[in-house]
N, C-alpha and C positions, 0 to 999 in steps of 0.2 A: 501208488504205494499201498493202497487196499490191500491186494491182493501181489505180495512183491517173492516171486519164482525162484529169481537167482542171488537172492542174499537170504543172510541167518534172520530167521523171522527174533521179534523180539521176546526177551521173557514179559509177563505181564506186572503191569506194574500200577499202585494205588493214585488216585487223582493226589492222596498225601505226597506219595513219591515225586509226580510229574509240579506240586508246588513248590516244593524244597526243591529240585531241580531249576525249573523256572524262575525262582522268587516273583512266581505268581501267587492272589488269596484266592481262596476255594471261595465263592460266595454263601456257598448254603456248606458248613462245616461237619453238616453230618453225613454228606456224600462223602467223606475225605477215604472210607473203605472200598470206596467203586471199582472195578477194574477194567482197565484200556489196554490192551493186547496191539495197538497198530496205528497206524495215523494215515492218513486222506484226505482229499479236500472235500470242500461243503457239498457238495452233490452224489458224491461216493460213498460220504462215510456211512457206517453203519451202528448201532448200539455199542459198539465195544475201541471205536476209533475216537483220536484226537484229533480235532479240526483248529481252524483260528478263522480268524474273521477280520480285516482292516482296509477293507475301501467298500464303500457305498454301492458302485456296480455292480457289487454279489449278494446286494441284501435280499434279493427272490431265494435265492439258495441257500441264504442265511437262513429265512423262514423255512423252508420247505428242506434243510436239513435233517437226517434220521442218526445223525455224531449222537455219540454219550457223552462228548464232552468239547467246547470249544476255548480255546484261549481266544479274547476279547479284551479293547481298551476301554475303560468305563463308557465313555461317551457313547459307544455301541453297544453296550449291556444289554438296554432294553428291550432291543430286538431280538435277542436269543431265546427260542422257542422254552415251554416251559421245562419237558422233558432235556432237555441238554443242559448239564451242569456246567457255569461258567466258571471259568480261570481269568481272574480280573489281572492286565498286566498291561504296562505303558506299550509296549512295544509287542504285539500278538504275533508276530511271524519271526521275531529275531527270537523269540521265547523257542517257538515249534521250530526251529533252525536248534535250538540248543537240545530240543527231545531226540531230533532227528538226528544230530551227530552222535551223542548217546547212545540209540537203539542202534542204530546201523551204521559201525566204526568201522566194517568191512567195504563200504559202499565210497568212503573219502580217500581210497585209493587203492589201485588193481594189485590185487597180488596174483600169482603166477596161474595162467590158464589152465594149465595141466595137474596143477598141484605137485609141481616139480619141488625138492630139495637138492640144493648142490648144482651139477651140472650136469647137464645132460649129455648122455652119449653119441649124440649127432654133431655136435656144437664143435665148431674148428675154433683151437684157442691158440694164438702161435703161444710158444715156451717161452718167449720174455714177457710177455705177459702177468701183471702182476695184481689177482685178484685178493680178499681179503678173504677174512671169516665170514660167513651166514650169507655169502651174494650167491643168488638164485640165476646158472643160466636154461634160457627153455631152449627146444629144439630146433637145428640149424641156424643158429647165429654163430657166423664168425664174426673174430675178434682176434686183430690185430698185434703187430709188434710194438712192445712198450707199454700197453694200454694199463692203464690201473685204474681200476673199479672199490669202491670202496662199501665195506659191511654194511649189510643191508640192503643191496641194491636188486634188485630185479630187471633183469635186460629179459625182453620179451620175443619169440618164436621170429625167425627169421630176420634179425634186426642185424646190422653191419656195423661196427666200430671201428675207424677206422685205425691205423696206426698212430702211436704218442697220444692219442686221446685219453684226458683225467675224468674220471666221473666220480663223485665225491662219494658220501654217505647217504642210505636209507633212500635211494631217487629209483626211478622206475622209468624203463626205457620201452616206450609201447611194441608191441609187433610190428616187424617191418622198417624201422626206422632204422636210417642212415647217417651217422654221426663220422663228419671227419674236422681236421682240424680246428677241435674247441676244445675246451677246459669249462667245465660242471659242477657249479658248488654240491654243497649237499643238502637233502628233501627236495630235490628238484623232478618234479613229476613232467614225461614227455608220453604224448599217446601217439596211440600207432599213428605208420605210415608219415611221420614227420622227416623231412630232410636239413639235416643242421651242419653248415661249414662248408657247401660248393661254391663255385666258383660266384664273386659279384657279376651281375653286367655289366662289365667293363671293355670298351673300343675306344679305338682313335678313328673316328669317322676321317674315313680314307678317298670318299668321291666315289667314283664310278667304277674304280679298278680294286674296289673291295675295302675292309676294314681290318686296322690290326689289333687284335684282342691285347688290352693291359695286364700282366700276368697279375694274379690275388692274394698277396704272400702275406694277410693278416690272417685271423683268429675268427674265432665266437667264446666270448666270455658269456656263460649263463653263472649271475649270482646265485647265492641259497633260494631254498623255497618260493622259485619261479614253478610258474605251469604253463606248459605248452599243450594246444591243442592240437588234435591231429588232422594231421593235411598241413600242416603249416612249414614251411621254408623261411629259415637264415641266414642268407650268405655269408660269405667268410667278409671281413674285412679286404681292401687292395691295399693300402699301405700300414695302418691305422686298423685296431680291432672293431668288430662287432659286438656292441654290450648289453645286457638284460640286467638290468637293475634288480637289486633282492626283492625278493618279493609278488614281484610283477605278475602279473595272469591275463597269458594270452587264448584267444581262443582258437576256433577251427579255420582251417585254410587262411592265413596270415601271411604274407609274403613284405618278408622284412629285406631289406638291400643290405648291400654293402656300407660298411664304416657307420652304421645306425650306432649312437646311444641310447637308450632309453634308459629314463629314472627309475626309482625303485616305488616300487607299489604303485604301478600303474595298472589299467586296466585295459585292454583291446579286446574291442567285440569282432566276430565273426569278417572273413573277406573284408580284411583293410589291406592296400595295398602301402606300404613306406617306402619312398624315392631313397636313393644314398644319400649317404652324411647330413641324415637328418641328424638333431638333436633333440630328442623329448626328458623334460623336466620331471621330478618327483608328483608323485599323486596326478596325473593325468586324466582323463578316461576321453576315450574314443569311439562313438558309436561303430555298429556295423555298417561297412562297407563306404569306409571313409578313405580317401586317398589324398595321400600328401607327397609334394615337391620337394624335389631334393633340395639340400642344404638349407633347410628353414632351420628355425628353433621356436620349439611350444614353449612356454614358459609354464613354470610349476602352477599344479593346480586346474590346470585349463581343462577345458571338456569341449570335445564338438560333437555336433548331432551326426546321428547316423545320416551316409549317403551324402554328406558334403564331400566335395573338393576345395581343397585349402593347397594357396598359389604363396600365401605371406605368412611371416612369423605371425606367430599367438603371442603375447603378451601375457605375464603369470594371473591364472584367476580367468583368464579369458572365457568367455560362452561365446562361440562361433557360431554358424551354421551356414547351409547352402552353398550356392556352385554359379560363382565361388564362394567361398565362405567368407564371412565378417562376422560381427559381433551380432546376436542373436536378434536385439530389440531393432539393432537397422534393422536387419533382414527381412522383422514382420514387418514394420514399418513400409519395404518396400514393395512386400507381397498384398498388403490390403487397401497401399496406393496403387498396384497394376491393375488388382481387383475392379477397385473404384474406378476405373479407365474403360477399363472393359464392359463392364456394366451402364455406365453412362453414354459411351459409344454406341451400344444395340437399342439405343432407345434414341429419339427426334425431336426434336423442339416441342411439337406437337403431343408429344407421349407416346408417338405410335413405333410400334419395331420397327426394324428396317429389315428390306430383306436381305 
């Protein structure tokens, strides 16, 4: 962010400004005229940026920072070089999260590549089609019969809609993305290249003389202010819809199945895969590249570590981890009894190694 190309750089503004913002205190009250033009982290910054400081692993950088100015939680104060004015505040990164949404409100969601207004003249819209006031489309996306988009919306360069598809208010449909049978609350941000509403993986395993595919005749419900990353697939529901909880933020290349629930304000990190009819509970989080069996159910709250496989329901609150997954404290439990195994093993009665 030093140096940041393709967003509105910020106006500049007084360490006074960035503590009334923050409900951070200035430590030394007569820097409160300084001015900070930009923000960076500790090894970037230069005199005129805001930096923060909150885990012990960056204290080299801490020191050898050239910031005019760091948010810092007391406890870290000390180590802030004498030239960098601090911004004393309990929480130093949810602070510079609040500068940062501030200075660059252009950056928390894409508006239209081109700088399009209205529609564009490549864009195939069938005439039932029923868009609103202010929705932006960019070039060559069709869009389907029945489809209603609602004010505000940005469908992005090359993006397909399919027929009866609802898309609600202020959402933003990345380039490239393929939306068919789903209904889209509203602020619901998708990036490019997403596919939302194909068919589930659905067969009747048939033997040797082939399989007969289940036809997929549900949905995708995405609630309000979900975020989908891009690269990511949701199949449609087979009997029973597909649901995205309000809220929820997923990230890139996600492949979610058929008849999934998920609760609202969950969290999924990057290449998780979801088996069908699963069930995930409110406030979730999922590391990256977690895969789960169909028809479990997470219970609310739960978390599993990235790169687990999970064979059994979570229980609410659960910390899981590992392949398979269980609850976290087995898990170490059973890795630093193998450890112990192993290590004991390469050595001999004698003490000597073995070959």
């Amino acid at each position: 962010m030093a140096q940041p190309t393709f967003f509105e750089q910020p106006p500049p503004s007084t360490l006074a400004d960035i503590a009334a913002l923050t409900k951070a205190q200035l430590a030394d009250p007569a820097r409160a005229g300084q001015e900070i033009k930009g923000l960076a982290s500790l090894d970037e910054a230069g005199p005129m940026h805001l930096t923060f400081f909150d885990n012990l692993k960056y204290a080299d950088q801490l020191a050898a920072t050239k910031a005019g100015a760091c948010l810092v939680s007391p406890r870290f104060e000390k180590g802030v070089p004498a030239h960098v004015a601090v911004l004393r505040v309990a929480q130093p990164f949810r602070a510079f999260v609040l500068v940062a949404r501030e200075w660059h409100r252009d950056a928390l969601r894409p508006h239209s590549w081109f700088g399009c207004a209205g529609i564009a003249p490549s864009a195939i819209i069938d005439p039932s089609a029923r868009l609103e006031d202010d929705v932006i489309v960019e070039p060559f996306v069709v869009i389907g019969a029945n489809v209603e988009i609602g004010a505000g919306t940005v469908i992005g360069a090359g993006a397909i809609i399919g027929a009866n598809v609802k898309i609600g208010r202020d959402c933003n449909v990345g380039a490239r993305t393929v939306i068919q049978c789903a209904l889209i609350g509203n602020n619901v941000l998708i990036h490019p290249g997403c596919c939302l509403g194909q068919d589930g993986y659905g067969f009747l395993f048939f033997g040797p003389d082939g399989h007969l595919k289940v036809p997929q005749t549900g949905r995708v419900l995405i609630q309000n202010d979900v975020e989908i990353g891009a690269g990511t697939t949701i199949d449609r529901g087979s009997l029973r819809d597909t649901v995205i909880g309000e809220g929820t933020k997923i990230d890139n290349q996600v492949q979610i199945g058929h008849n999934v629930t998920i609760g609202r304000h969950c969290l999924l990190a990057a290449q998780i895969g979801l088996a069908g009819s699963l069930t995930i509970g409110d406030n979730v989080a999922l590391g990256a590249k977690v895969g789960i069996n169909n028809h479990l159910k997470i219970g609310d709250g739960a978390q599993v570590t990235a790169m687990s496989a999970v064979k059994d329901d979570i229980p609410p609150n659960g910390r899981w981890g590992g392949h398979f997954a269980k609850p976290t404290k087995q898990w170490f439990r059973e890795i630093i009894a193998v450890e112990r195994l192993v290590r004991d093993a390469a050595v001999d009665p004698k003490g000597e190694g073995r070959e």
